[in-house]
C-alpha positions as CSV (number, residue, x, y, z in Angstrom):
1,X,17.0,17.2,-1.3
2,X,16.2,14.3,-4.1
3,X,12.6,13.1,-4.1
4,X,14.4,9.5,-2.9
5,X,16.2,11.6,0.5
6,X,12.4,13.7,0.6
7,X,10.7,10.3,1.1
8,X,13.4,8.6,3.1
9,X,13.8,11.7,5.9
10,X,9.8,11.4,5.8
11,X,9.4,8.6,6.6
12,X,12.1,7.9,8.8
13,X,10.9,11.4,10.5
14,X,14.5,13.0,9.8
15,X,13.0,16.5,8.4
16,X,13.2,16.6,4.8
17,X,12.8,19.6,3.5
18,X,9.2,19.5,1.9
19,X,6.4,16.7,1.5
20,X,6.8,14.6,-0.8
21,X,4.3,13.2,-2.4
22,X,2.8,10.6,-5.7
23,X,0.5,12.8,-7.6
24,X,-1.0,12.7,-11.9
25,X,1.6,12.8,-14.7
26,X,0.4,16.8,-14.6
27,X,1.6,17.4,-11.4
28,X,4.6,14.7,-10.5
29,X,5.7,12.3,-8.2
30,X,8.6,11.6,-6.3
31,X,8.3,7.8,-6.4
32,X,9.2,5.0,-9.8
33,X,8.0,1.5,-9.4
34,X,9.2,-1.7,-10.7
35,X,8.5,-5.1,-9.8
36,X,7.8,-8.9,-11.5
37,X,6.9,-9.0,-15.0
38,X,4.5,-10.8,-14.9
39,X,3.6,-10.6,-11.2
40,X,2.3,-13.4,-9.3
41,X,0.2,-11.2,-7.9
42,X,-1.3,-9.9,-10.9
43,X,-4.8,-8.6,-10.7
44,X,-6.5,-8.2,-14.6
45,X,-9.7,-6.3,-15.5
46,X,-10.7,-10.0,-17.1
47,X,-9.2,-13.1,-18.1
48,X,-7.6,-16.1,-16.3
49,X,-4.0,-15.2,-13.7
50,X,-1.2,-17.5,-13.4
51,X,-2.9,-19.1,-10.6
52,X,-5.8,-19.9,-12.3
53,X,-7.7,-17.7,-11.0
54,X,-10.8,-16.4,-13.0
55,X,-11.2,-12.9,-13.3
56,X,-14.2,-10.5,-14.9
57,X,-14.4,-6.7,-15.1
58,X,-16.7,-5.0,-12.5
59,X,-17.9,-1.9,-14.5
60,X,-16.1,0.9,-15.1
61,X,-13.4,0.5,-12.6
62,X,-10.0,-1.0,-13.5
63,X,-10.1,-3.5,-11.1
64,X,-11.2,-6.7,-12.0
65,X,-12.9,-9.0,-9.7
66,X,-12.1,-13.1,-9.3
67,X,-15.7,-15.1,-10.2
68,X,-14.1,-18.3,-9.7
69,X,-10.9,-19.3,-7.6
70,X,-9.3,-22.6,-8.4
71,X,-8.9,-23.7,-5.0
72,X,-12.1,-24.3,-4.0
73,X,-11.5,-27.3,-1.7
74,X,-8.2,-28.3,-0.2
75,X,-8.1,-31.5,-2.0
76,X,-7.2,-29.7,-5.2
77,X,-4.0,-27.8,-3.6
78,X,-1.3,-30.7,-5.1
79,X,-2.9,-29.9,-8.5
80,X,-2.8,-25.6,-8.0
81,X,-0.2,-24.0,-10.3
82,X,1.6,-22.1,-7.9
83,X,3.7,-19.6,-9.7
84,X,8.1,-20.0,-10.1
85,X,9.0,-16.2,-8.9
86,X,12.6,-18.2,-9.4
87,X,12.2,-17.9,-13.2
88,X,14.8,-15.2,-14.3
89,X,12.5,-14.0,-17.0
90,X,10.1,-12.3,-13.7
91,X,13.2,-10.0,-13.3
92,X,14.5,-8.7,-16.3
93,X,13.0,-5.3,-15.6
94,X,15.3,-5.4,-12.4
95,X,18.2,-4.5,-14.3
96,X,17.6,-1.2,-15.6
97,X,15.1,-0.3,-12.8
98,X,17.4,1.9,-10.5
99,X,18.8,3.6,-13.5
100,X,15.6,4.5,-15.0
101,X,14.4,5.6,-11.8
102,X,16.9,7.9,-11.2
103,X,17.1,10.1,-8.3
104,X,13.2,8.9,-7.1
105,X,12.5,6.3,-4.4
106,X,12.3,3.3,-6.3
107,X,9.6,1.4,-4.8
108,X,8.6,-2.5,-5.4
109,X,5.8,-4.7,-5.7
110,X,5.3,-7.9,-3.5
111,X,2.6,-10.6,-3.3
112,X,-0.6,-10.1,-0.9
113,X,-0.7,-12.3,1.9
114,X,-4.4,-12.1,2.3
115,X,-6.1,-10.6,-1.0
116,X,-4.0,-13.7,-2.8
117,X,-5.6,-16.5,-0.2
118,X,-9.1,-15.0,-0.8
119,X,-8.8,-15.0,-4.6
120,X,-7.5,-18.4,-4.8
121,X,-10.1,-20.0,-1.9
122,X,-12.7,-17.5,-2.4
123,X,-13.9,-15.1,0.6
124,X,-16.0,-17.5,2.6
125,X,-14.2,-20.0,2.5
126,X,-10.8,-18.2,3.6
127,X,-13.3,-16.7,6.3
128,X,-14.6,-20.7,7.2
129,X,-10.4,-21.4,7.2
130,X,-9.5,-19.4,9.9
131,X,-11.8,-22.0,12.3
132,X,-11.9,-24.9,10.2
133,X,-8.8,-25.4,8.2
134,X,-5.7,-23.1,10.3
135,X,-3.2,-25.5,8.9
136,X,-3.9,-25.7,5.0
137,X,-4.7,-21.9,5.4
138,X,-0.7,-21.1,7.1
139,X,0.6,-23.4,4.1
140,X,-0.8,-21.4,1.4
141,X,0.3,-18.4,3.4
142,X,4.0,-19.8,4.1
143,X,3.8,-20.3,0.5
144,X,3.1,-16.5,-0.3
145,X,6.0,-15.5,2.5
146,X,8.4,-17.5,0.7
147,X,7.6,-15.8,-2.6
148,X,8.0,-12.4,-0.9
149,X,11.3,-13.5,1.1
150,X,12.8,-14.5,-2.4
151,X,11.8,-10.6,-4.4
152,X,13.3,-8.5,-1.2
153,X,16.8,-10.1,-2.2
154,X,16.2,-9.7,-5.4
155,X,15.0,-5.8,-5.1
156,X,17.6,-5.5,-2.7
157,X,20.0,-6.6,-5.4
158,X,18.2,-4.0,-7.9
159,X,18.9,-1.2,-5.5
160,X,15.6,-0.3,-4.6
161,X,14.3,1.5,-1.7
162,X,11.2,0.3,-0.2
163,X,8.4,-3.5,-0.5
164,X,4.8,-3.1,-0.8
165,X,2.2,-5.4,-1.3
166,X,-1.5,-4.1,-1.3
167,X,-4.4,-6.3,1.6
168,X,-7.5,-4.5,2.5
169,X,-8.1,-5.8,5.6
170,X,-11.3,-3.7,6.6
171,X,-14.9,-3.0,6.5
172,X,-16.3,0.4,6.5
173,X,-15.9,0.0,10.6
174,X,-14.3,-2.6,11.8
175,X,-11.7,-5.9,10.2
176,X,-12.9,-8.1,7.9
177,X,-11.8,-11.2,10.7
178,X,-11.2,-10.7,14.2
179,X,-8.4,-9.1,15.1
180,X,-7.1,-12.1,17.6
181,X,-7.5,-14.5,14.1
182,X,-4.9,-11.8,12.6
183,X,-2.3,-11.6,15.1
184,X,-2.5,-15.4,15.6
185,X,-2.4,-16.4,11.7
186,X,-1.3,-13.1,10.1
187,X,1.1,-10.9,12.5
188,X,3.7,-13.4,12.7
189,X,3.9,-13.9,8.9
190,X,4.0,-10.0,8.2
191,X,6.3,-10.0,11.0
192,X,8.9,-12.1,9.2
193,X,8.5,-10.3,5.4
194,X,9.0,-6.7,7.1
195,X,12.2,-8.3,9.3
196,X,13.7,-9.8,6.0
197,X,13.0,-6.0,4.2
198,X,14.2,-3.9,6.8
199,X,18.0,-6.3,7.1
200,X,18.1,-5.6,3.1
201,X,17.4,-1.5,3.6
202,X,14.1,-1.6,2.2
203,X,11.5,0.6,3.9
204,X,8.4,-1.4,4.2
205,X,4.7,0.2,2.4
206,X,1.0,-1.7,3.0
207,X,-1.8,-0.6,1.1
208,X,-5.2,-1.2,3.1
209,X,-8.4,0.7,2.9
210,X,-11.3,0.2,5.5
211,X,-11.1,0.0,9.2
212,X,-7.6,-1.3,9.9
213,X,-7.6,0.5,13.5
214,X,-7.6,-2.5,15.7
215,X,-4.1,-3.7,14.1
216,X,-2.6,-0.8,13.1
217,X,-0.5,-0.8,16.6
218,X,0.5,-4.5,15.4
219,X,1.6,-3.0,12.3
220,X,3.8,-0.3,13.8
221,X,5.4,-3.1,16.2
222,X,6.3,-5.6,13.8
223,X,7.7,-3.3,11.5
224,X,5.1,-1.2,9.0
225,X,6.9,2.0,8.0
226,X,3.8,3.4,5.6
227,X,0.5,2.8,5.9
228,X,-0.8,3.7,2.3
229,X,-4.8,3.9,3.0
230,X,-7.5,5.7,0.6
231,X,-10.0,6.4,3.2
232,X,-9.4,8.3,6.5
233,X,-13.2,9.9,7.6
234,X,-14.5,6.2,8.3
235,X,-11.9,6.2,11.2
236,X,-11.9,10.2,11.9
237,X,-9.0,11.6,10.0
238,X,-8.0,13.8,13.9
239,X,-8.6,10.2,15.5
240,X,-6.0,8.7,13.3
241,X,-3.4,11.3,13.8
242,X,-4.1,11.2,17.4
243,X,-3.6,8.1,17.9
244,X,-0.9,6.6,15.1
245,X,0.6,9.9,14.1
246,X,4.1,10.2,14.5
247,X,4.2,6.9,15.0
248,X,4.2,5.7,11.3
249,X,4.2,7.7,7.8
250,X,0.2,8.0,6.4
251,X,0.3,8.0,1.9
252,X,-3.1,9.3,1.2
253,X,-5.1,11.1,-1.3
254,X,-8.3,13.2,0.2
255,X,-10.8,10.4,1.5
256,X,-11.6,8.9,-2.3
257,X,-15.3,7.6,-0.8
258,X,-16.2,11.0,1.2
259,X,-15.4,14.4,0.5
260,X,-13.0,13.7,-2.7
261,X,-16.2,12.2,-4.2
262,X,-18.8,14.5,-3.2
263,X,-16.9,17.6,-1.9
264,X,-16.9,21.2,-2.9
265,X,-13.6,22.1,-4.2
266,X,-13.2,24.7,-0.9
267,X,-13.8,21.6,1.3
268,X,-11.3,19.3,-0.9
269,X,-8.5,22.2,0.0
270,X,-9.6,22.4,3.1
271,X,-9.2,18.6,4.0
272,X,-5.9,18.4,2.7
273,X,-4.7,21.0,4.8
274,X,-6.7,18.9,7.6
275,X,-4.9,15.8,6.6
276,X,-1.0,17.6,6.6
277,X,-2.1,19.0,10.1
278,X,-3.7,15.7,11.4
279,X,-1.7,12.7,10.3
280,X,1.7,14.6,9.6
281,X,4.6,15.9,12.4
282,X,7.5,19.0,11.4
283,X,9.9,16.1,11.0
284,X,7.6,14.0,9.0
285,X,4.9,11.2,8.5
286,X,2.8,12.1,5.6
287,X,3.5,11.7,2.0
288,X,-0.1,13.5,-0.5
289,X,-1.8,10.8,-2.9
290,X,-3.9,10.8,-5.8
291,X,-6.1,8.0,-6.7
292,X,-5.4,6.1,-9.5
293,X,-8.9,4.9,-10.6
294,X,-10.7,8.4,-10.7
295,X,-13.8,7.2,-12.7
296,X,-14.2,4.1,-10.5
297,X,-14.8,6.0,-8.1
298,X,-16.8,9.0,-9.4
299,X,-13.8,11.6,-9.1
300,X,-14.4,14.7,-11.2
301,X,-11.2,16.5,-13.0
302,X,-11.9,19.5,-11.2
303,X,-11.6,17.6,-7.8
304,X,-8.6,16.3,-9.1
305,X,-6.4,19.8,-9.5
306,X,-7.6,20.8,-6.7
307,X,-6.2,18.1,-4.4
308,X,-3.0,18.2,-6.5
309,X,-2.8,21.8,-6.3
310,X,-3.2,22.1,-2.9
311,X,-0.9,19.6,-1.8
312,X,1.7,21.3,-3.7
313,X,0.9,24.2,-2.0
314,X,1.7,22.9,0.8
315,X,5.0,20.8,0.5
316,X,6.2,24.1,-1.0
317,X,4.9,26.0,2.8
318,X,6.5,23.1,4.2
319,X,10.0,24.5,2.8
320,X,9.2,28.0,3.9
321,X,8.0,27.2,7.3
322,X,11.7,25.2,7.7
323,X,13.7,27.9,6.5
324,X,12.3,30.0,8.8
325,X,11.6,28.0,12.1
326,X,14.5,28.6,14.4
327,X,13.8,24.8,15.8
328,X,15.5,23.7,12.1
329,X,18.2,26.0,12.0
């Protein structure tokens, strides 16, 4: 199989014939990206965004972090500068994209529909929203759906094969907000972006680390296909596959704030077997990860082989075990 048909029959639980997976340079991926250049949802180490949005550099991670959002009180939203993702010069990169991708899944970058509220309002405030404001909050939000509405057609167009947009929606153990806020101001909004992907044949990605548990079910019914999450052990890696595996496709690197950062090598292999037996099924549901940002997060290069290595190791079982298991004959 291509890597694009490896990540398709995965996460559509179809059997391909290995895991795929999105690893360093060294080791490969089966994924390309593309996206808006620039993107609306642009996140720099330092500097000022298209929204106005003040950003400085955290330390030695690559993230950035916004020090002073430029909507601050509700009075100023006829005066934001709310990006044009209309302006043809955003898509130039769309025209070579599934070429240069080639025979990879060509996934593409949308525009957060909660990370982008809190940088613009700031935290609290988006936090003080939910209770005080629902109505300005939903029209910034609308705003962000109709941004996102408008890139599916025009990745669509491009030919590629699946939308993601990166919100971390938890704490260490528990959401951020309470769940019943998120289904009433959220759910129906992520509802309609995933509805929109899936009728234009995109498969539909969410990047969020922390405890997403209590909505993870919401996910999977309005239309999540890939849950893309960095940590597992805060929510029990078994506990996960227990209760969403099967259910929806987990993209994860070993837990990047537990054993990837302080782990023995032996335990780092270990775990990723523990993560293929856990969160995966024979016909799919997993795709291996590396973390982008090793020194933000303290990863050693040694850690970093090892995880790769072993999760090659195991798509490659994963082939063996097919060719000889009688149920895939």
């Amino acid at each position: 199989m291509t890597p694009q048909e490896v990540v398709y029959k995965t996460v559509r639980f179809q059997s391909a014939d290995r895991i795929p997976y999105a690893l360093t340079p060294q080791y490969g991926s089966d994924f390309e990206w593309t996206g808006m250049n620039p993107s609306p949802d642009a996140r720099p180490q330092s500097g000022v965004d298209e929204w106005g949005c003040v950003w400085e550099n955290i330390g030695v991670s690559n993230l950035g972090e916004v020090k002073q959002p430029p909507l601050t009180n509700w009075a100023e939203w006829p005066s934001l500068n709310v990006p044009d993702v209309r302006d043809p010069k955003r898509w130039q990169a769309l025209k070579t994209a599934r070429e240069e991708a080639g025979n990879k899944f060509l996934l593409a970058g949308g525009v957060s529909l909660y990370e982008r509220v809190h940088f613009l309002r700031g935290l609290e405030n988006t936090w003080i929203d939910i209770h005080t404001a629902a109505k300005e909050l939903g029209r910034l939000i609308d705003v962000l759906v109709d941004m996102n509405l408008y890139a599916i057609e025009k990745y669509a167009e491009a030919g590629a094969d699946g939308y993601m947009w990166c919100d971390d929606w938890g704490l260490q153990n528990r959401l951020m907000i309470s769940p019943a806020s998120w289904r009433e101001i959220w759910k129906p909004r992520y509802a309609r972006v995933y509805k929109a992907a899936h009728e234009a044949g995109l498969l539909t990605f969410l990047h969020s680390c922390g405890d997403v548990t209590s909505i993870l079910d919401d996910l999977i019914a309005i239309g999540l296909d890939v849950i893309q999450m960095d940590q597992q052990e805060n929510m029990g890696l078994e506990e996960l596959g227990r209760r969403f595996g099967g259910r929806i496709t987990f993209w994860c690197p070993v837990d990047i704030q537990a054993t990837m950062a302080h782990g023995t090598l032996d335990e780092i292999r270990a775990y990723c077997r523990r993560m293929v037996e856990a969160l995966g099924r024979p016909t799919g549901g997993f795709i291996a990860k590396w973390y982008g940002d090793p020194k933000g997060v303290g990863h050693r290069p040694e850690a970093i082989d090892a995880m790769c290595e072993e999760f090659l190791k195991l798509s490659a079982r994963h082939i063996t075990s097919r060719a000889t298991d009688s149920k895939y004959q």
